[in-house]
C-alpha positions, -999 to +999 in steps of 0.1 A: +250+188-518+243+225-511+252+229-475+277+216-447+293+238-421+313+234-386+284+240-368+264+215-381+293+189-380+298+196-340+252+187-341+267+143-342+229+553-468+230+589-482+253+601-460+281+572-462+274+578-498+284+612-497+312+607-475+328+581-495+320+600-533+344+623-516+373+599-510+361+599-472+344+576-452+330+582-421+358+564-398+380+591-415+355+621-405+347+613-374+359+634-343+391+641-329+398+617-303+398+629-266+435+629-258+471+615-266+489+616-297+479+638-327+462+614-355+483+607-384+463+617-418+449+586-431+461+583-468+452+552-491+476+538-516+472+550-551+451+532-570+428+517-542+392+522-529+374+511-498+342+489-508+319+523-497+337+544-520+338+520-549+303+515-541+292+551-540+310+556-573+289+530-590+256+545-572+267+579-590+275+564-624+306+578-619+321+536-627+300+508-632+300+473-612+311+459-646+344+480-647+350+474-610+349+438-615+367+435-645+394+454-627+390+433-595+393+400-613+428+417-633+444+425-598+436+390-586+456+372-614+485+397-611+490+386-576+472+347-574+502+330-589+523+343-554+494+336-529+476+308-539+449+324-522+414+312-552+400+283-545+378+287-576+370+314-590+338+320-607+347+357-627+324+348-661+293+342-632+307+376-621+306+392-651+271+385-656+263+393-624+283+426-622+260+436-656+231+441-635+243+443-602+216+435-568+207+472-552+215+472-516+246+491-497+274+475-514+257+472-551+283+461-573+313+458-552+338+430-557+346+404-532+354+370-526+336+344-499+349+321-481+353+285-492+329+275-461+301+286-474+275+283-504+275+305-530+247+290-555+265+278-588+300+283-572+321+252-562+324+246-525+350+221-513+350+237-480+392+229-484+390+193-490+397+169-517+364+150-507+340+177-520+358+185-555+330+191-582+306+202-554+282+224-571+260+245-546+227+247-553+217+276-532+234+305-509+242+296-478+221+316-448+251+343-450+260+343-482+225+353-492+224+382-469+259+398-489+240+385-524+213+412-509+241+430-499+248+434-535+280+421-535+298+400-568+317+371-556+346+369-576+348+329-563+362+315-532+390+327-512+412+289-499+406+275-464+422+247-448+403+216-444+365+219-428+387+259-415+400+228-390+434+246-385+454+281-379+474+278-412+459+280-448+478+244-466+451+222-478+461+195-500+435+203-527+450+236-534+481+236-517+494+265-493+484+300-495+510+325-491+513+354-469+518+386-492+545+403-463+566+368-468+558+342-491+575+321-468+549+328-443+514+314-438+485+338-443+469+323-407+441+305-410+410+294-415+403+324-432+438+325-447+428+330-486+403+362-475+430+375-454+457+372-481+436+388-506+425+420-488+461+423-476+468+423-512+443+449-519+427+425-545+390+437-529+385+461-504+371+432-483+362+393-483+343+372-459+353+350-432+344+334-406+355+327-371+349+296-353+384+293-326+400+325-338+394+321-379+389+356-382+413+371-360+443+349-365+444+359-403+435+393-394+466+397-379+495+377-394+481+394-426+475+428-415+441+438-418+411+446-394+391+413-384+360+416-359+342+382-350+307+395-340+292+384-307+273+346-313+237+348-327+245+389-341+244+381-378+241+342-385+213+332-358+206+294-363+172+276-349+172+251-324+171+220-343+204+235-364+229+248-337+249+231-318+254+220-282+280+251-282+278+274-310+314+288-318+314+298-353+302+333-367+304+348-400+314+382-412+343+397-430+379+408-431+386+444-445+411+475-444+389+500-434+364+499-400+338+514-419+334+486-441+335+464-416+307+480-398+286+484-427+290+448-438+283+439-401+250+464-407+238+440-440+238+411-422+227+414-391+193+396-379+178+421-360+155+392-347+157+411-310+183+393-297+206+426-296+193+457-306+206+469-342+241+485-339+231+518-344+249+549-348+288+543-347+313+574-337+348+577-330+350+569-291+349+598-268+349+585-238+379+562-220+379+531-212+395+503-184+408+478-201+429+449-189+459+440-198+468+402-201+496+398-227+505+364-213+488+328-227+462+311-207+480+280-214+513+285-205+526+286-245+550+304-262+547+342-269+578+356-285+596+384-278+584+406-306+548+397-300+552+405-264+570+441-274+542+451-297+514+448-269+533+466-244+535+493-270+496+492-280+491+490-245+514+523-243+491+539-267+464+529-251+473+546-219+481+581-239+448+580-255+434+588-223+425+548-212+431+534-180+449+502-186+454+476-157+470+442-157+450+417-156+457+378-148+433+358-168+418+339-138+416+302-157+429+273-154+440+270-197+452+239-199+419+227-188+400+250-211+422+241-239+418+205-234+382+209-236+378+228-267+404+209-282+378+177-279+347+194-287+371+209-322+377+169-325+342+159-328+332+184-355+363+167-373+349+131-370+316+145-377+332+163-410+349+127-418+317+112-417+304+136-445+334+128-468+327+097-465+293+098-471+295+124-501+324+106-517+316+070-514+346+061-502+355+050-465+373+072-443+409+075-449+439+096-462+427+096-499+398+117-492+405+134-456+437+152-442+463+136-419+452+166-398+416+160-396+418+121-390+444+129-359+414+150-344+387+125-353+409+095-334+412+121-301+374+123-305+368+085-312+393+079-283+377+100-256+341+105-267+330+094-233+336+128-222+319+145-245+287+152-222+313+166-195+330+184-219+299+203-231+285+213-200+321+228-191+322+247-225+285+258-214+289+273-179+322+291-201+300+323-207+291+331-171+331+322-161+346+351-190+314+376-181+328+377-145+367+390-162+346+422-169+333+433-135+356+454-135+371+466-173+355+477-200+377+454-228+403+432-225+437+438-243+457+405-258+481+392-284+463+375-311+487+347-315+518+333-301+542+350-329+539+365-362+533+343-389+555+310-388+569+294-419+549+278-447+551+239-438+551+244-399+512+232-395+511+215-426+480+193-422+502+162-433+528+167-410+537+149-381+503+155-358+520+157-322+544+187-337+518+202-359+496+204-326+521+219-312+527+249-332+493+251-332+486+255-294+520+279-296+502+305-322+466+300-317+466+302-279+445+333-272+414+335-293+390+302-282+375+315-246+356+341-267+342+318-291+328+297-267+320+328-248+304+339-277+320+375-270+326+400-296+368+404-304+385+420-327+423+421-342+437+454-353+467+460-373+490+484-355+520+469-351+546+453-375+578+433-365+613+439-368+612+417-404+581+437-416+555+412-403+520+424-391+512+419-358+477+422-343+464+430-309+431+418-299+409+436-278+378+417-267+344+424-249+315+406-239+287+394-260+265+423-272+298+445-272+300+445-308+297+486-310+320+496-283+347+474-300+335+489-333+340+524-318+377+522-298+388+508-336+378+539-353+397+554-325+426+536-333+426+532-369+427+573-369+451+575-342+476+548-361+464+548-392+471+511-414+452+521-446+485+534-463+501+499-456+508+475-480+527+444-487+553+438-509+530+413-528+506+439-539+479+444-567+485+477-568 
């Protein structure tokens, strides 16, 4: 088997290299921003590199992809006994590969993918016990544009089953660990990418983002996490998308710059959008709305709630207008229906088990988790078509928030991260959903939108646990989100942030 995703289970430069020989990247050389606070100097830990630094260094001959790799793969078994965050890793295949490393804008750099995706002669459980010994054959769509990237995948960073929930716990590794607690969960689905980046293992890893799978991790782990607008980098044909198409790829990093320039390599310039272009510091304000309170009527704690007022705070002394803004939705009914359509990837996803393992559906080969979702699917399919055309007319409902703001300023989840065992995927289902709905409450509408957001670490709790706000646009917004980051990230800079479970 060489290919399965979500998607198809819901079908039923010189100058950055100049910049970055010196230590600098462009996010940290771009203007001043327009007003507010002074910007705090921007210093890395010792001992770490961004990916266009490392990068640059190799292009100079100044390290070799070799070294980098070897060096990579050393931090990663320092910290992997804590996280749990390698779902296989493949480092001999990156040896060889790191030898004679593909040319393109990160040549040579170390990463990890996600264990959603293909990576030809990598395994690829995509989290489940069903696909164990699952050799791909070939890259995946993605993957192969960060193989011609020039990126070495050091192996696959964990997921939970089919990325099906918010919390990283399959049963075929077992729980990955957040490295600010290890009693925390890393967020999920791209918990393992998350964890490892946090950890400073790689400078970045991909992910992938299909109800918040990107940004949830992003946050609890306290890194930068941008899920592009739908179509921007991963564009699938008409016989291979879906009736809704939720799920992008792309990455999770420390710096924006990397972000951007991993965004550059894979986007499909197909003249859908028009390429991202040239990204600055932003120099102009913005409106943006304020809506710190779930859709749905869930749970947002206290801390949570005391960490957006403050971004919003900082928003206001950069020179931003910020308003507050009542999410003009009915949740309960959006969550209801995306919770359905999330149900029928899972039977779909049972069905492949099945079908790849030989063996009929059941515990043995699929999680508690995922069968709950497949019997809400089996037990309300009839409302599929209803449900669809709802999720559908979505995008026209969450342009109309912006008539009137520029971005939109939430929480990212619920809380900070919530204990290991809380949304374990064989725990009781009606309390596991629960938690679930509680955390992951604000990050859906802009996948079905198909909106660019983005989660950016600049605030911690009380106990030293990152906390993320989002800040979200509308689809082809990718830049502007891109640009009011750099802003931030210079004006509260995270780069000289790191967790007590630490590679360096």
């Amino acid at each position: 088997m060489t290919g399965f995703s979500r998607r198809e289970a819901l079908l039923g430069g010189a100058a950055i290299a100049t910049l970055a020989a010196c230590g600098q990247t462009p996010s940290d050389a771009a203007a001043t921003v327009p007003t507010g606070p002074v910007a705090a100097k921007a210093v890395p830990p010792a001992g770490w590199e961004s990916g266009l630094t490392i990068a640059a260094r190799i292009a100079s001959g100044e390290t070799t992809s070799l070294a980098e790799t070897e060096k990579a793969i050393a931090r990663a078994k320092a910290v992997n006994g804590d996280l749990n965050a390698i779902a296989t890793d493949s480092f001999d295949q990156a040896l060889r590969d790191a030898a004679v490393p593909a040319p393109g804008t990160f040549s040579g750099v170390p990463t990890f993918m996600k264990d959603l995706v293909g990576w030809k002669g990598t395994q690829s459980m995509w989290g489940s016990r069903a696909f164990v010994g699952n050799i791909s054959q070939e890259d995946s769509p993605f993957a192969a544009a960060w193989r011609k990237g020039g990126v070495v995948s050091l192996g696959k960073s964990t997921t939970p089953e089919m990325g099906l929930i918010s919390s990283t716990e399959p049963l075929v590794t077992g729980p990955t660990r957040n490295p600010w607690d290890l009693s925390r969960i890393p967020g999920g689905s791209s918990g393992g990418a998350a964890a490892l980046v946090a950890a400073r293992v790689v400078p970045f890893a991909h992910a992938s983002d299909g109800g918040g799978s990107i940004r949830i991790p992003a946050s609890t782990c306290g890194v930068f996490g941008l899920k592009p607008s739908r179509a921007r980098l991963d564009k699938r044909d008409a016989a291979n998308a879906p009736p809704v198409d939720i799920s992008v790829n792309h990455a999770v990093t420390i710096t924006v710059q990397d972000s951007i320039e991993l965004f550059r390599v894979a986007e499909t310039n197909d003249g859908t959008y028009a390429p991202l272009g040239d990204i600055s510091t932003l120099n102009r304000p913005l409106r943006i709305g304020f809506a710190p309170d779930s859709i749905s009527g869930t749970r947002v704690s206290p801390e949570t709630t005391a960490a957006l007022e403050d971004v919003a705070q900082l928003c206001r002394d950069l020179g931003h207008e910020v308003i507050d803004f009542k999410v003009p939705l009915d949740g309960k009914e959006f969550t209801d229906k995306f919770l359905l359509y999330w149900a029928a990837g899972a039977a779909e996803f049972a069905q492949q088990a099945s079908a790849y393992s030989g063996k009929p559906i059941g515990p043995d080969i699929v999680e508690p988790w995922t069968l709950g979702l497949a019997a809400m699917f089996q037990a309300r399919q009839s409302e599929m078509e209803d449900t669809i055309a709802y999720l559908k007319a979505f995008e026209a409902v969450y342009d109309d928030w912006f008539s009137d703001m520029d971005v939109l300023l939430t929480p990212v989840t619920g809380s900070p991260a919530v204990p290991i065992g809380e949304q374990a995927p064989d725990g009781d289902f009606d309390a596991v959903m629960e938690s679930v709905l509680n955390f992951a409450a604000f990050t859906a509408p802009m996948n079905v939108a198909g909106a660019a957001s983005m989660s950016v670490p600049l605030s911690w709790s009380s106990g030293g646990l990152p906390i993320g706000s989002m800040f979200s646009a509308k689809r082809g917004e990718d830049g502007l989100l891109f640009e009011l980051a750099m802003q931030l990230e210079m004006t509260r800079p995270w780069i000289a942030r790191t967790p007590p479970v630490s590679a360096l």
